[in-house]
C-alpha positions in Angstrom: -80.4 17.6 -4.3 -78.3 17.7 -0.9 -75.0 16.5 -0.8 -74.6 12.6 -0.4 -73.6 12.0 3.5 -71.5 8.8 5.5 -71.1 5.1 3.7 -73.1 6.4 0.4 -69.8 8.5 -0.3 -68.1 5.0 -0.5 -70.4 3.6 -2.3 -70.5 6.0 -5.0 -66.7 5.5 -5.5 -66.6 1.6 -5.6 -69.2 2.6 -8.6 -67.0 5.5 -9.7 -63.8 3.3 -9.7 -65.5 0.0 -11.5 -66.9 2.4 -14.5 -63.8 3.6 -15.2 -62.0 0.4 -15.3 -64.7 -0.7 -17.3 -64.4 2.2 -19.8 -60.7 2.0 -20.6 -60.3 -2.2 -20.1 -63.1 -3.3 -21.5 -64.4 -0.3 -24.0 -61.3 1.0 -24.8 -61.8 4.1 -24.4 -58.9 6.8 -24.1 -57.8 7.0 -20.6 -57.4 11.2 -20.3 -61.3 11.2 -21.0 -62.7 8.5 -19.0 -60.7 10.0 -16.4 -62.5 13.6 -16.5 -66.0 12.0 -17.7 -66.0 9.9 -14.1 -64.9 12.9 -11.9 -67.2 15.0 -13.0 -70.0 12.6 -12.8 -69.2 11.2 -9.3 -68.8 15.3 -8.1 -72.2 15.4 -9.4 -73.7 12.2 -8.0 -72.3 12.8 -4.7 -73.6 16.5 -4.7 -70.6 18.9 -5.1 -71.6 22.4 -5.8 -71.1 22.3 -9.7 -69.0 25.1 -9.7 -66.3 23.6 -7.5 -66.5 20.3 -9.2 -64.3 21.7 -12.6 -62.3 23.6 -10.0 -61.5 20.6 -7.9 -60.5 18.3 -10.8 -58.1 21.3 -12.2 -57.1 21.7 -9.0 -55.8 18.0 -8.5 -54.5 17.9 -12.5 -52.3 21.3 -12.1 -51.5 20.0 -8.7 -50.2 16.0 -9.7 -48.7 17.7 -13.3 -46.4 20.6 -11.4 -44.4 18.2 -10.0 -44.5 15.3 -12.7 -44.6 17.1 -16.2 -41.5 18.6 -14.7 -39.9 15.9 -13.5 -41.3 13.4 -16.7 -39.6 15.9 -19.1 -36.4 16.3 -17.5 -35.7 12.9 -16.7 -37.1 11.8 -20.8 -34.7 14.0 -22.2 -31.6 12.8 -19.5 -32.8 9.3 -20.6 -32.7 10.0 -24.4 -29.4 12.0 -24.1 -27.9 8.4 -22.2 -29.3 6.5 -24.8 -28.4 8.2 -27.5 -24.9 8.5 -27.0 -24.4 4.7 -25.7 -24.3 5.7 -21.7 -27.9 3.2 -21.3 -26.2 0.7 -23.5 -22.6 1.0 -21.4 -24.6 0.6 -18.3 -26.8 -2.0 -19.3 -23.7 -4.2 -20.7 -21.8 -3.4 -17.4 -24.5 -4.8 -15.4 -24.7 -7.9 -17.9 -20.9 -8.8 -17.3 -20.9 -8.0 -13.4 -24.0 -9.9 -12.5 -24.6 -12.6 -15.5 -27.4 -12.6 -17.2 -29.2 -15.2 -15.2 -28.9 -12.6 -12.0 -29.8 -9.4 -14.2 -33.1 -9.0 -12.4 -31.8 -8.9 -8.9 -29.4 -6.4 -10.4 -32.0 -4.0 -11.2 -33.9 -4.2 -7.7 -30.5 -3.1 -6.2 -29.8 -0.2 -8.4 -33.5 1.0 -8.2 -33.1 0.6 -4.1 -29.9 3.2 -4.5 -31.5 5.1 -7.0 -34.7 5.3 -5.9 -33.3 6.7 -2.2 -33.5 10.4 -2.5 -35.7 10.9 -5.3 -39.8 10.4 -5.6 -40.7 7.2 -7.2 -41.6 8.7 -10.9 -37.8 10.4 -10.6 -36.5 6.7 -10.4 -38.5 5.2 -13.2 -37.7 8.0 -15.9 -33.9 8.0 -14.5 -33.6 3.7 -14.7 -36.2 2.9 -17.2 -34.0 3.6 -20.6 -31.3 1.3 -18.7 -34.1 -1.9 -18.0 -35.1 -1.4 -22.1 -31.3 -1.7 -23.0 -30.6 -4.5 -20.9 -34.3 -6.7 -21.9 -33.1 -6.0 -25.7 -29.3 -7.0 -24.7 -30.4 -10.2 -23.2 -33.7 -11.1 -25.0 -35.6 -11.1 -22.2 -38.8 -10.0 -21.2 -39.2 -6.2 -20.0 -41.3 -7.5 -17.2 -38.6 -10.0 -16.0 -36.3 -6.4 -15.6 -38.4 -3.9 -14.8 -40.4 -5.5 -12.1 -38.0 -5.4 -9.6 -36.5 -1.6 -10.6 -40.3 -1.0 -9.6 -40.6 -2.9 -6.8 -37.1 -1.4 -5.5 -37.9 2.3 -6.0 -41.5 1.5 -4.7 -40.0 0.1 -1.0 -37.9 2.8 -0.6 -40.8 5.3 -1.6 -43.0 4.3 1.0 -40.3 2.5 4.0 -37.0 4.8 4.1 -35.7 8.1 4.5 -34.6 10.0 3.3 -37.2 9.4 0.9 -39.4 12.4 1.6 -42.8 10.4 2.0 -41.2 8.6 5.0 -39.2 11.9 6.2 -42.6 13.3 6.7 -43.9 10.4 8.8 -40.9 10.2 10.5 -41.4 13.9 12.1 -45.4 13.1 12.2 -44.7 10.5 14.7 -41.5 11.3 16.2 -39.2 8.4 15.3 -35.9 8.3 14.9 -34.7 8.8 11.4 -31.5 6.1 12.0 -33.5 3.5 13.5 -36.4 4.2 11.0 -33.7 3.7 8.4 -32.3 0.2 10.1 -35.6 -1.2 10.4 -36.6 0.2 7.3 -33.8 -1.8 5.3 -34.6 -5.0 7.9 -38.9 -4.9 6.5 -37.8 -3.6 2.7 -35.0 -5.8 1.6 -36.7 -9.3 1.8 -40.0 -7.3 0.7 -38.6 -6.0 -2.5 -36.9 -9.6 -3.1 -40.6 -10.9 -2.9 -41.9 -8.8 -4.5 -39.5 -7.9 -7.5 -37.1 -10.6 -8.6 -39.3 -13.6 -7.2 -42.9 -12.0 -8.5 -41.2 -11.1 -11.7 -39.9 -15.1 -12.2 -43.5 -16.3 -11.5 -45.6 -13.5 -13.3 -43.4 -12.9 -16.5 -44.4 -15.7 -18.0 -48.3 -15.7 -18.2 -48.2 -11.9 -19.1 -47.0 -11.3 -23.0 -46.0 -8.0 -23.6 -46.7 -7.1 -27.3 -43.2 -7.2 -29.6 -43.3 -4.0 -30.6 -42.9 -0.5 -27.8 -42.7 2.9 -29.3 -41.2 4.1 -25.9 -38.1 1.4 -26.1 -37.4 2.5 -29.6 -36.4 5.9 -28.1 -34.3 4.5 -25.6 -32.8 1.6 -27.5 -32.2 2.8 -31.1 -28.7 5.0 -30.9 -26.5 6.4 -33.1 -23.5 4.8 -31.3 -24.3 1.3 -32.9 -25.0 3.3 -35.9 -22.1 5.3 -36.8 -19.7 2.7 -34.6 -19.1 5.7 -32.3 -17.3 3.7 -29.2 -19.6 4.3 -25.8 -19.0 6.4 -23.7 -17.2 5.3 -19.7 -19.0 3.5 -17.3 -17.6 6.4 -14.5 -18.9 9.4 -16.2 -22.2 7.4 -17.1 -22.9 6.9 -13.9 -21.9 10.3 -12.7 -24.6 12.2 -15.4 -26.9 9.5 -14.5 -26.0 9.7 -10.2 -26.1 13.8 -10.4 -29.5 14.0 -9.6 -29.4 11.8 -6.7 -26.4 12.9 -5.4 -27.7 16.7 -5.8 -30.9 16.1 -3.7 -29.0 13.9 -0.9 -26.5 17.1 -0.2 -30.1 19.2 -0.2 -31.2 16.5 2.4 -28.1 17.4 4.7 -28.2 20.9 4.2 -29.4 21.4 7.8 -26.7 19.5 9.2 -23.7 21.1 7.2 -25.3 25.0 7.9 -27.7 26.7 10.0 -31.0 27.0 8.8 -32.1 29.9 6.8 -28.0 30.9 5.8 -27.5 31.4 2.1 -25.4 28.1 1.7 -28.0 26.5 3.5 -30.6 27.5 1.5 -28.7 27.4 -1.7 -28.2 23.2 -0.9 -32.2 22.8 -0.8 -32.5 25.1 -4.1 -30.5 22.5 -6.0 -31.5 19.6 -3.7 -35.0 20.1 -4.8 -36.0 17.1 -7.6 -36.7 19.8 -10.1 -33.8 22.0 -10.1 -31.3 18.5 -9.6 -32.7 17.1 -12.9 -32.6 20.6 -14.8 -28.4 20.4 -13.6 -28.3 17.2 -14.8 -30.0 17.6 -18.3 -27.4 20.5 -18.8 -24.3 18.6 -17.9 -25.5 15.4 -19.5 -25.4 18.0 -22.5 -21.6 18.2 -22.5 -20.5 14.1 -21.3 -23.7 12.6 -23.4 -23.5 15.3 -25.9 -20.3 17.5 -26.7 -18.0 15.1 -25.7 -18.9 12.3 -27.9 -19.2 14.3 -30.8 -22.7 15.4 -30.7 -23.5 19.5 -32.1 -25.5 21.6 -31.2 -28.4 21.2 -33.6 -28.1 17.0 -33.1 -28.8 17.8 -29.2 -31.7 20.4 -29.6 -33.3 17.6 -31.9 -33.0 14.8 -29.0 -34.6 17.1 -26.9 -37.5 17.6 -29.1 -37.9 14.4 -30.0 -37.9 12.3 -27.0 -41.3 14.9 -25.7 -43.9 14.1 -27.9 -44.1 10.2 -26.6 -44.5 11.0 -23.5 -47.4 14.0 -23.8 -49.7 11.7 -24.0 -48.7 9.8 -20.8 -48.3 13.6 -18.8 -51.8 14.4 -19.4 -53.3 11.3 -18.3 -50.9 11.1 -15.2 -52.2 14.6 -14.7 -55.8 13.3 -14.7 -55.0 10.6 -12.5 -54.1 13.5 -10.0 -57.6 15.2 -10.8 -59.6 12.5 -10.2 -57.7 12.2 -6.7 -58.7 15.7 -6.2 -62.5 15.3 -6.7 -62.3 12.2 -4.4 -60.6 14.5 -1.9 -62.9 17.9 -2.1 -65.5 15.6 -2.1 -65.4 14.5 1.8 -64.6 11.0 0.4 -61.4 10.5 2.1 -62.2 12.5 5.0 -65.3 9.6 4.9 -62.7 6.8 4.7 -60.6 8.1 8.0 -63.7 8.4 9.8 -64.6 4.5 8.7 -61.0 3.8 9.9 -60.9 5.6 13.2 -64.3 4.0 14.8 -62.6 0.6 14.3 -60.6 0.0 17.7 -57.1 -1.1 16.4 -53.4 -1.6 17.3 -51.7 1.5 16.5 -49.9 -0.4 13.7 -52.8 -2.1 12.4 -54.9 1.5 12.4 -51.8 3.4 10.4 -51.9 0.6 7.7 -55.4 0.6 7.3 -55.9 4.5 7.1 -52.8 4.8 4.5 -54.2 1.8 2.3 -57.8 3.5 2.6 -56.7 6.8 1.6 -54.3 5.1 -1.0 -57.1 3.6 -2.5 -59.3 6.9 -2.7 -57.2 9.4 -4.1 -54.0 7.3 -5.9 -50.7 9.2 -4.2 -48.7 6.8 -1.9 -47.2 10.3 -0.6 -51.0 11.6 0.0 -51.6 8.9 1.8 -49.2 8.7 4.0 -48.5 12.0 5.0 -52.8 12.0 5.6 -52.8 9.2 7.7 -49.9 10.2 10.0 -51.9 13.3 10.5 -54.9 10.7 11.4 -53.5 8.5 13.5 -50.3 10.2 15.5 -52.9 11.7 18.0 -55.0 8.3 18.4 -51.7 6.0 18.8 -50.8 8.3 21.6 -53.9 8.6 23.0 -54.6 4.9 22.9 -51.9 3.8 25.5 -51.0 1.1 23.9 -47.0 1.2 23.2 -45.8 0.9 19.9 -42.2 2.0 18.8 -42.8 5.0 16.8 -40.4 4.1 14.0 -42.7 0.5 13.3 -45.5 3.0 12.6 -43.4 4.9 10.1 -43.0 1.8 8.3 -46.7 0.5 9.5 -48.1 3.8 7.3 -45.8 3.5 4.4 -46.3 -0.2 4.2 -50.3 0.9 3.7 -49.5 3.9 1.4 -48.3 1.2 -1.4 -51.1 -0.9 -1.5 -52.8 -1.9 -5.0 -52.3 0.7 -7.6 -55.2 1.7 -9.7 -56.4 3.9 -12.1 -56.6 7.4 -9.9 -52.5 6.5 -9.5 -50.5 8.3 -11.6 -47.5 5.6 -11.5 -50.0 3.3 -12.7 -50.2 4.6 -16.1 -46.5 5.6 -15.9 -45.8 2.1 -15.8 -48.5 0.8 -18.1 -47.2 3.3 -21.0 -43.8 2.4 -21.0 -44.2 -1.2 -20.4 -46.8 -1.0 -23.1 -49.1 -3.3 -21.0 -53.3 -3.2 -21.1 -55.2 -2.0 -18.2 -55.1 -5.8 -17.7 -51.8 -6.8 -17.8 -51.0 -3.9 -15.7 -53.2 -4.9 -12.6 -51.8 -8.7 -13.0 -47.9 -7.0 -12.8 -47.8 -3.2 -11.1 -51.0 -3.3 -9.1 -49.9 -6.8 -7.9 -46.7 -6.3 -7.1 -47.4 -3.1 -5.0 -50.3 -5.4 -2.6 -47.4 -7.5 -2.0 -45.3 -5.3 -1.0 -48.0 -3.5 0.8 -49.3 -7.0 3.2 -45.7 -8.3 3.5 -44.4 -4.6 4.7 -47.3 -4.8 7.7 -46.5 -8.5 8.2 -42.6 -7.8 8.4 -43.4 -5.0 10.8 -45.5 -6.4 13.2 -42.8 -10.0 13.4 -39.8 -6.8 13.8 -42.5 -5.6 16.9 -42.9 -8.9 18.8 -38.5 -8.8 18.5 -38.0 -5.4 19.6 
């Protein structure tokens, strides 16, 4: 049989994506194998030579797993090194007294738009999540009510600012200017996260129950501080172990503009700027204030280590399976089907970079993938087209359709729905919701900034 040409390719993935949320919602079947059952069965219905098709899903597991096994470990063990000596709780009570309870939510979406500036999107969750579990269990509220917004904050600034490197990567696509991209970037994200976090999570939180009992929380809730009425440790160096990461990777974003390019200093700042290397510096000296310094030995902190992994094993491999399915879609000609679809559609630059992003979104999972594709796609055809558009509203145009609905080839989809310890369900009501709005109000923010500037 001959490989499977044009609009069929789409076709077969509307099928592909339905079984598999059909598997796992409805069958219950265990995400990690639904996930390589489908991509090797759409490689085969679509005609893939067979030997690429195990290749190609590798291929897209090694490649979504090398950055987030890295980065999931790391930031698991920074987390359970927080919470274990009181830092989560310090910070979570902090928060509490500074905002009031009744504000805690607006709170998160703030920290999580700092946070989530530098680092990628799963950085952000593993660094805030232990702090959201401490502060739903100080105040009794619901997880969703918290951690909606810390998503919806580190998801905005994912897919709308730089330095975020998603947008950094538009930004030199389409030749914007990174200040302005970052002032109108702040202009479209701030009311867009508002929406989309702290007023979503009002409305949604209470027709979605999450079950009493998370496994996850335990590990970041249940410390020996409480235990052994150790007192907690500062607020300052708190935040310092937990702030390392993301100051480390801003100096490696500046590197450039303190040396020349290509100088040792210069390329020693990216070496620790880079997400991995920042985390690994910040495991080690959360070792000493987390660790040491409240009284911890050595044998108490190689335990922490190992047991704050095996939770989230699970979780890596089906992340990393997310990724493969991504791949097959991509090896497949499926997204190169879906920018073809897009192009032949005669539409405002802005309109076109949305549509492409959300497209290839949709196809293969990765808000980064997507929009770093789709700048490729449409830089030349905004140019071409004659029609004037500021390039910095087609930075946030892109990003705005990089974030749209989050399914189950995304790997922050079952990030969120592990920890949260949300169905498939649930998760599409809360996550996958929350991202469309952000996704539709980004584009609609944009174009009202265009008619203004």
């Amino acid at each position: 049989m001959g490989a499977v040409q044009g609009s069929m390719l789409l076709v077969y993935t509307v099928i592909a994506i339905a079984a598999l949320i059909l598997l796992i919602a409805r069958y219950k079947v265990y995400p990690f194998l639904v996930l390589i059952i489908v991509s090797l069965l759409l490689g085969l219905a679509v005609g893939m030579p067979m030997d690429k098709i195990v290749k190609s899903f590798e291929a897209g597991t090694g490649g979504t797993l090398g950055h987030i096994a890295i980065v999931v470990g790391l930031g698991t063990m920074l987390g359970k090194m927080m919470a274990e000596s009181g830092g989560a709780e310090r910070i979570a009570t902090t928060l509490i007294r500074w905002f009031g309870e009744k504000n805690i939510h607006w709170a998160m979406m703030f920290v999580a738009i700092i946070v989530g500036l530098p680092v990628f999107f799963e950085v952000g969750f593993v660094l805030l999540i232990p702090i959201a579990f401490n502060v739903a269990k100080r105040t009794g509220k619901s997880l969703l009510l918290i951690g909606l917004p810390m998503v919806a904050g580190l998801s905005v600034v994912h897919g709308l600012i730089p330095p975020h490197p998603a947008a950094l990567l538009a930004v030199q696509a389409y030749g914007a200017d990174i200040g302005k991209t970052i002032a109108y970037g702040l202009i479209v994200g701030v009311p867009t996260a508002i929406v989309a976090g702290p007023l979503f999570a009002l409305l949604i939180h209470r027709h979605v129950k999450l079950p009493e009992n998370n496994p996850l929380a335990a590990q970041f809730v249940d410390t020996h501080a409480q235990a052994s009425g150790r007192e907690l440790p500062g607020f300052g160096i708190t935040l310092f172990t937990i702030l390392l990461p993301v100051i480390l990777m801003l100096v490696g974003s500046w590197a450039d503009l303190v040396f020349t390019p290509k100088t040792l200093p210069n390329n020693l700042l990216h070496f620790v700027g880079n997400s991995d290397v920042a985390l690994l510096i910040a495991v080690l000296v959360s070792f000493w204030t987390f660790g040491v310094r409240r009284g911890f030995n050595r044998d108490q902190i190689q335990k922490f280590c190992s047991e704050c992994l095996a939770p989230i094993a699970g979780i890596t491999l089906i992340v990393g399976a997310g990724g493969g399915f991504g791949g097959v879609l991509r090896d497949s000609g499926i997204s190169t089907q879906i920018v073809e679809t897009a192009k032949h559609a005669h539409l405002s630059p802005l309109l076109l970079g949305w549509l492409v992003a959300a497209l290839i979104r949709l196809a293969t999972g990765s808000a980064t993938v997507a929009m770093t594709t789709a700048c490729g796609v449409v830089a030349p055809i905004a140019s071409a087209s004659g029609i004037v558009v500021k390039p910095e509203l087609l930075v946030l145009a892109t990003g705005s359709g990089s974030l749209i609905f989050s399914h189950v080839n995304d790997g922050g989809f079952w990030l969120i729905k592990e920890y949260f310890g949300m169905t498939v369900g649930q998760t599409f009501k809360t996550w996958s919701l929350c991202e469309t709005i952000i996704s539709l109000l980004g584009l609609g923010l944009t174009f009202a900034l265009a008619t203004v500037l």
